[in-house]
C-alpha positions as CSV (number, residue, x, y, z in Angstrom):
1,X,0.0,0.0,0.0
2,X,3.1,2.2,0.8
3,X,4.3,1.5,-3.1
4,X,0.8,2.8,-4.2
5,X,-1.0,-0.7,-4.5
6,X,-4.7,-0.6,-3.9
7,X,-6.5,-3.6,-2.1
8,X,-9.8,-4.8,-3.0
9,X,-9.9,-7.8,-1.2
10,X,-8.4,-9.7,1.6
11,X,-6.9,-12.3,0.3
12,X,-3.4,-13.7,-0.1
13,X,-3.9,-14.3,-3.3
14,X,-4.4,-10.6,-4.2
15,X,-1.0,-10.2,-2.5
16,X,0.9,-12.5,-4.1
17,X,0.0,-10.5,-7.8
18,X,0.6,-7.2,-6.1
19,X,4.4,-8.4,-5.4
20,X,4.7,-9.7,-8.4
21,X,3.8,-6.6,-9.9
22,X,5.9,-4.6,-7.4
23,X,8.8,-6.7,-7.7
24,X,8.6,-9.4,-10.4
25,X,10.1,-12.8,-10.1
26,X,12.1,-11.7,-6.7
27,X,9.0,-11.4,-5.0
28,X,9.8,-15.1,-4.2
29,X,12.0,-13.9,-1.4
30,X,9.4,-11.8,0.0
31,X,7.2,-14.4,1.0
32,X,6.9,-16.3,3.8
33,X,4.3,-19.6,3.8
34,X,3.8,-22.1,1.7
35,X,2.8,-21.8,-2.3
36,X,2.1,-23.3,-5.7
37,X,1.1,-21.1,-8.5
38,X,1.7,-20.0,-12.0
39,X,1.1,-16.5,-13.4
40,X,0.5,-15.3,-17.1
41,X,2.4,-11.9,-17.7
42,X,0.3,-11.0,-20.3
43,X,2.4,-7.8,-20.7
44,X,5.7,-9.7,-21.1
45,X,3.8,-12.6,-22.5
46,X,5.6,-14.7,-19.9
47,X,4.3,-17.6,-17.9
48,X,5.8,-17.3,-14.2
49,X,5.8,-20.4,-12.0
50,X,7.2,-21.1,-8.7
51,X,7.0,-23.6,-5.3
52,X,7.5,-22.9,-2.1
53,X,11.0,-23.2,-0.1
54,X,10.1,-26.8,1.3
55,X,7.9,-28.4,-1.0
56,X,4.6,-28.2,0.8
57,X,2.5,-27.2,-1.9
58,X,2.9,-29.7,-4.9
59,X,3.5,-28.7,-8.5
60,X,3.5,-31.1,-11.0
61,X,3.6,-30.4,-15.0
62,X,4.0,-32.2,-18.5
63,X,6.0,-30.9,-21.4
64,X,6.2,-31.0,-25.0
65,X,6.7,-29.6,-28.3
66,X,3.5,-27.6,-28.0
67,X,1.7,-27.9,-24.8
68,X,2.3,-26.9,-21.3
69,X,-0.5,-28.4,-18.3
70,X,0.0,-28.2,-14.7
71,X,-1.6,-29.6,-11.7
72,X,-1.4,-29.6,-8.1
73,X,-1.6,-33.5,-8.4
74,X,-1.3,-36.5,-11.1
75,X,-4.6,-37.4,-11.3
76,X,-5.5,-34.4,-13.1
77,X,-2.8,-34.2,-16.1
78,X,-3.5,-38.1,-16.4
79,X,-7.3,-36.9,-17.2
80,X,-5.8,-35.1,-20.1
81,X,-7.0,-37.2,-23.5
82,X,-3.1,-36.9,-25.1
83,X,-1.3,-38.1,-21.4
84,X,-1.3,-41.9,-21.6
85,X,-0.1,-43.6,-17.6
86,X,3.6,-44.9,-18.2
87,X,5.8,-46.3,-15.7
88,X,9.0,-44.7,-15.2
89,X,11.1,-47.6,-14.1
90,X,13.6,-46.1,-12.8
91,X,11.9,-44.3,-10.2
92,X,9.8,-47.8,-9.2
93,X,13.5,-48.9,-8.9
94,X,14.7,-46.8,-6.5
95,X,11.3,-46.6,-4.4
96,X,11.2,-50.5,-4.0
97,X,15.0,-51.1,-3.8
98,X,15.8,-47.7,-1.8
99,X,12.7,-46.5,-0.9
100,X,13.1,-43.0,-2.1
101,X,10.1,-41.3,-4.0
102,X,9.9,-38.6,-6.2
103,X,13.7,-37.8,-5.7
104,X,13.9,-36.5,-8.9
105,X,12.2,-34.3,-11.4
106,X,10.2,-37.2,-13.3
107,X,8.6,-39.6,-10.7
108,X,6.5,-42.8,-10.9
109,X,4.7,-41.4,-13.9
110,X,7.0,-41.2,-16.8
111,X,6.5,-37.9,-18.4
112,X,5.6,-35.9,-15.7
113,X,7.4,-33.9,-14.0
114,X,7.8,-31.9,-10.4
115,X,8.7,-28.1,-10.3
116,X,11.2,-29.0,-7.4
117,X,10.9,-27.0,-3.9
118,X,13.0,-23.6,-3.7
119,X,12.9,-23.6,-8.3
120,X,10.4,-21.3,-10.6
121,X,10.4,-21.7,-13.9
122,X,9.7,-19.0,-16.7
123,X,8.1,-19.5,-19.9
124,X,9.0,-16.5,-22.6
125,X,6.4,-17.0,-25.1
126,X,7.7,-14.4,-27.4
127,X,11.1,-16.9,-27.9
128,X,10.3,-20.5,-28.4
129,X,13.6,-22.1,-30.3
130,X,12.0,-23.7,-33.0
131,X,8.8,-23.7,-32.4
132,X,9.4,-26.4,-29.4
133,X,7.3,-24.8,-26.2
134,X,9.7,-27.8,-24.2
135,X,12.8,-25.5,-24.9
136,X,11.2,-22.3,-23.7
137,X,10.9,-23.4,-20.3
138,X,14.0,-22.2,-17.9
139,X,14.1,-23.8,-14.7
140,X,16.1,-22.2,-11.9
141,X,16.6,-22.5,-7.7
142,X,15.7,-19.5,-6.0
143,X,16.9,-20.1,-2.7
144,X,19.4,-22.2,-0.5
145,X,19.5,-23.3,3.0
146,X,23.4,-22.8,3.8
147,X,24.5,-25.9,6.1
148,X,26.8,-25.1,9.3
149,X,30.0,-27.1,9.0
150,X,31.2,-25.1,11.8
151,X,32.2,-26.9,15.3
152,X,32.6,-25.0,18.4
153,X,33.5,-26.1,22.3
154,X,30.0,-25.7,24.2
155,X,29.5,-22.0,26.1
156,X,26.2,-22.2,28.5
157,X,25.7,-18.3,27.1
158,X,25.9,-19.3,23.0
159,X,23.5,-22.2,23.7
160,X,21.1,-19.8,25.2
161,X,21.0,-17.4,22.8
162,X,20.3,-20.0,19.8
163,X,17.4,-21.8,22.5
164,X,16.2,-18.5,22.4
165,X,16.6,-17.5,18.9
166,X,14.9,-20.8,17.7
167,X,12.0,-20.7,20.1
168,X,11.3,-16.8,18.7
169,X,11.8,-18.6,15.5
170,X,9.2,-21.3,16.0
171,X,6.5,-19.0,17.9
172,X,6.6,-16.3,15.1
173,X,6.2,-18.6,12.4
174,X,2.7,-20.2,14.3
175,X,1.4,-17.1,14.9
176,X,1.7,-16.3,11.4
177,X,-0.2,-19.4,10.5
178,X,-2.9,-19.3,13.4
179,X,-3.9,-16.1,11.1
180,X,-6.9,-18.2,9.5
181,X,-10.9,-17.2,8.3
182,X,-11.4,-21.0,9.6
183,X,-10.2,-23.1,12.4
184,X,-7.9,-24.4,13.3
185,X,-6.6,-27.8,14.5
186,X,-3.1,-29.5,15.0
187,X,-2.0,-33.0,14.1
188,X,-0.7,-34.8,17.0
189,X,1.8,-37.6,16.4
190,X,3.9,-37.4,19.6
191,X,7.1,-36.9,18.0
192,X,8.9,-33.6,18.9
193,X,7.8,-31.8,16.2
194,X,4.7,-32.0,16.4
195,X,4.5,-32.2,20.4
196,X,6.5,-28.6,19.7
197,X,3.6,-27.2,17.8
198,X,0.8,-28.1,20.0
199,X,2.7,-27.1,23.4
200,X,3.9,-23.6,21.5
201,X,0.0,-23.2,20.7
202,X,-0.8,-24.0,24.1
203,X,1.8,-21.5,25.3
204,X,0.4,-19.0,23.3
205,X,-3.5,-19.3,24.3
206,X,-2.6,-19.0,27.5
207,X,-0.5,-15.2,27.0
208,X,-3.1,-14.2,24.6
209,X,-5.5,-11.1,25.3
210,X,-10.0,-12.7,25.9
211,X,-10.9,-13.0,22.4
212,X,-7.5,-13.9,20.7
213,X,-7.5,-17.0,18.9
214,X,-11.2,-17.6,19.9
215,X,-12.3,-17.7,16.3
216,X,-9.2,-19.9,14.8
217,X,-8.9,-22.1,18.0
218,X,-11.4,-21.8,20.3
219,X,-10.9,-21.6,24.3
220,X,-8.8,-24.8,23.5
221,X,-7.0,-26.2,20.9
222,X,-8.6,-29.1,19.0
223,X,-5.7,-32.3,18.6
224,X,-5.8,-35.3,16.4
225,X,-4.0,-38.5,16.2
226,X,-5.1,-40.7,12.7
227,X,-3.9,-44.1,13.0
């Protein structure tokens, strides 16, 4: 709103194409959630697609000479009369010998592909070599979580300030998802993650003003456990 965009709605989505139009494809490291979605520049004549940092949201897509489809799951693309179901063997290989799946771009379903976590792709539509719409598309990584090789003796005073720094890290990042228009539940499954969630949650309800939460949450939080 400060850069002169005007709001109509209250949506995220309506964010997102403000960003984009504020800062193109580098509004990727403006965001902060989890996302899956393609947009048509009709100005550049560009498609614009992009996945979130983890992989959350799914992206899947077919290519060839002269069609582009994407999906938030197979099932859909499959539905498409020119997509016939082929086996990629190699990927059935390495899910029943190592039991990896979809550790590459082209998973169980030859053909079909995965926009990777952290990766966009572009689409320039006014340049396709040859006519081929499979050579237009330019696939790159947008962001990268740098590892800590680093070893240090242990100091009481360091180890507090990164217990602090992740638990600010953890209780930020649920308050920004408690923001909901429906409720809100957590998935139980007693490991630490998850047992981290729901007792951060807890935490929270219990600093929080009468009234905050109530809508999302409730006056306690709702668990489950599937089995």
């Amino acid at each position: 709103e400060k850069r002169g965009h005007k709001f109509t709605t209250g949506t995220d989505t309506e964010v997102l194409i403000e960003a984009y139009k504020a800062f193109g494809v580098d509004c990727l490291s403006h965001f902060n959630g989890m996302f899956a979605f393609v947009i048509f520049d009709k100005t550049k004549n560009q498609i614009f697609a992009a996945r979130d940092r983890t992989g959350v949201k799914p992206f899947y897509y077919i290519k060839n000479a002269d069609t582009f489809a994407f999906a938030s799951e197979h099932k859909a693309l499959l539905s498409l009369p020119f997509v016939k179901a082929k086996m990629n063997h190699k990927a059935v290989f390495d899910f029943f010998i190592h039991g990896a799946i979809e550790a590459e771009e082209e998973g169980l379903f030859a053909n079909i592909f995965e926009l990777l976590p952290s990766h966009y792709l572009t689409i320039d539509l006014n340049h396709i070599p040859g006519d081929n719409l499979r050579k237009a598309i330019n696939i790159k990584k947008y962001y990268e979580l740098e590892p800590n090789s680093k070893f240090e003796k242990f100091d009481a005073k360091t180890f507090e300030t990164h217990r602090q720094k992740t638990h600010d890290l953890v209780q930020n990042s649920l308050k920004l998802r408690l923001r909901s228009d429906v409720s809100v539940g957590s998935c139980l499954s007693g490991g630490v993650d998850s047992s981290t969630v729901v007792c951060t949650i807890n935490n929270l309800l219990r600093q929080a003003k009468e009234g905050q939460y109530a809508e999302q949450i409730g006056s306690q939080q709702k668990v489950f456990t599937s089995c």
